[in-house]
C-alpha beads as a LAMMPS data file, in Angstrom:
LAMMPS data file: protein, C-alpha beads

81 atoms
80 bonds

1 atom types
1 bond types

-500.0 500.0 xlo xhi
-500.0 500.0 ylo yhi
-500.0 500.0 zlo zhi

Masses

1 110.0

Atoms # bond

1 1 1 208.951 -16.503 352.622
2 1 1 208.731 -20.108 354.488
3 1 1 211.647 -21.010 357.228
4 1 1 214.156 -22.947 354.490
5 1 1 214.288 -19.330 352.098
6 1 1 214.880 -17.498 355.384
7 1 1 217.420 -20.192 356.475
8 1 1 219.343 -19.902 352.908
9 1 1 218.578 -16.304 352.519
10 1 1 220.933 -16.034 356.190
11 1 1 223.598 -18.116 354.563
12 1 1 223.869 -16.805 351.750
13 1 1 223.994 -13.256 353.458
14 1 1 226.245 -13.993 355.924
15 1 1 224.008 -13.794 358.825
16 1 1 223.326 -16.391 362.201
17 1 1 224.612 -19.869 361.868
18 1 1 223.297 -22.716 359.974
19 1 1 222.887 -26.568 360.943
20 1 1 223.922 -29.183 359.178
21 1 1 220.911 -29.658 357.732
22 1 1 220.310 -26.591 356.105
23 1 1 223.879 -27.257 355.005
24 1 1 223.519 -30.358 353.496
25 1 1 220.332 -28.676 351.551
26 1 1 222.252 -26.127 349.899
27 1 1 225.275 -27.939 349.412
28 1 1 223.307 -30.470 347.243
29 1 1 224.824 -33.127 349.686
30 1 1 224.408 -35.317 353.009
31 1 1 224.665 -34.539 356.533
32 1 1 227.356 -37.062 357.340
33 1 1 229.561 -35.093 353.673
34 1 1 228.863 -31.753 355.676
35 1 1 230.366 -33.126 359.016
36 1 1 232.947 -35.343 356.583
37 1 1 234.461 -31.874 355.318
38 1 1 234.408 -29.931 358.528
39 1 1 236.576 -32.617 359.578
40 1 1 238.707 -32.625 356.586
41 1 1 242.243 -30.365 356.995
42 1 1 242.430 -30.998 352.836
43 1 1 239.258 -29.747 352.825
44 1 1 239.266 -26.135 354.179
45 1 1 235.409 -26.511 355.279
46 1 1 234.810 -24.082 358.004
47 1 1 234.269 -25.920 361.676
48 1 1 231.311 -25.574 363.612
49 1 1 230.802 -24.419 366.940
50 1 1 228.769 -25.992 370.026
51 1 1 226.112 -23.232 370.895
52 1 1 224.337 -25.634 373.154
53 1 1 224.768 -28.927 374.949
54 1 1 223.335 -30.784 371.799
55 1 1 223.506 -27.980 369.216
56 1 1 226.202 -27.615 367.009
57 1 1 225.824 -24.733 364.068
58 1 1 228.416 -23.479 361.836
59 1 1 228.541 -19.764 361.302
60 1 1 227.001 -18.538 357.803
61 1 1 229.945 -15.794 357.894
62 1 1 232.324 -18.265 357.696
63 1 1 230.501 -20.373 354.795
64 1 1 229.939 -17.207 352.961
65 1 1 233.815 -16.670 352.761
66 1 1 234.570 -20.287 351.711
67 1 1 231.998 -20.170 348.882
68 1 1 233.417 -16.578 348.204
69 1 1 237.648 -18.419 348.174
70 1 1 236.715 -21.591 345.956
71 1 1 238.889 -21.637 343.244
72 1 1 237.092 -20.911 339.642
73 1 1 236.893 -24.157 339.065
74 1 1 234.830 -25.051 341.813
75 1 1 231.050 -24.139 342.604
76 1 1 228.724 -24.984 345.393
77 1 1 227.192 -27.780 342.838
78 1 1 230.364 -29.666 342.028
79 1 1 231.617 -29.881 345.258
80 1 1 229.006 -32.864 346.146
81 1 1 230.176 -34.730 343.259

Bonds

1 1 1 2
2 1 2 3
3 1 3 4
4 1 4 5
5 1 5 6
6 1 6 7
7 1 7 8
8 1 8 9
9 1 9 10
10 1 10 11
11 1 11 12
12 1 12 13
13 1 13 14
14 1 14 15
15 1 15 16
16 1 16 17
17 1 17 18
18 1 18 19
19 1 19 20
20 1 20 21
21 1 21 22
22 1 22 23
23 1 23 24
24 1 24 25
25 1 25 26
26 1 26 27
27 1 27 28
28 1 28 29
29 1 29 30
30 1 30 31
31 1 31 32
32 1 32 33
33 1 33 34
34 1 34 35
35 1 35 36
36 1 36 37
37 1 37 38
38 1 38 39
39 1 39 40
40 1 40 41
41 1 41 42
42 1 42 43
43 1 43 44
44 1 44 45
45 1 45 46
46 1 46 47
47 1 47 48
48 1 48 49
49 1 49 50
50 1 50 51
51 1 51 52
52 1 52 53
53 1 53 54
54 1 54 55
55 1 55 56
56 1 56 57
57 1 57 58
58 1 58 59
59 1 59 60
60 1 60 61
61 1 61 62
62 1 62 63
63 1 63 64
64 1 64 65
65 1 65 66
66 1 66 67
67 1 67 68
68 1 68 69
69 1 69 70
70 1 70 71
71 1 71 72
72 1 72 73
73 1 73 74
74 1 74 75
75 1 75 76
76 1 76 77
77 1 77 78
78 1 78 79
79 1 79 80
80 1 80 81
């Protein structure tokens, strides 16, 4: 399995924390859309956390829940659109 499965395999699982990058990847979307709806109140992205002086990750347990509480009408895939 090469780094990126590992990296989705831990989101998708719930484990570790994922960088906007590996965000962006899964979410079909930008870097600057990830940080865009972390900011967003409407939004209900999770936030990330600072785990280093430059190093900012958002934890996979709290992505797992918000893929787990869109509504029906909402998927991973449309919410780049």
């Amino acid at each position: 399995m090469n780094e990126y499965n590992e990296q989705i395999a831990d989101l998708i699982n719930g484990y570790g924390y994922s960088s906007d990058k590996v965000l962006a990847r899964y979410f079909s979307t930008t870097r600057k859309t990830i940080w865009a709806w972390s900011k967003d109140p409407d939004h209900n992205f999770p936030k990330p956390i600072k785990i280093g002086k430059n190093t900012t990750r958002w934890p996979n347990k709290d992505v797992k829940n918000y893929i787990a509480n869109l509504p029906s009408s909402q998927t991973k895939e449309t919410l780049a659109v």
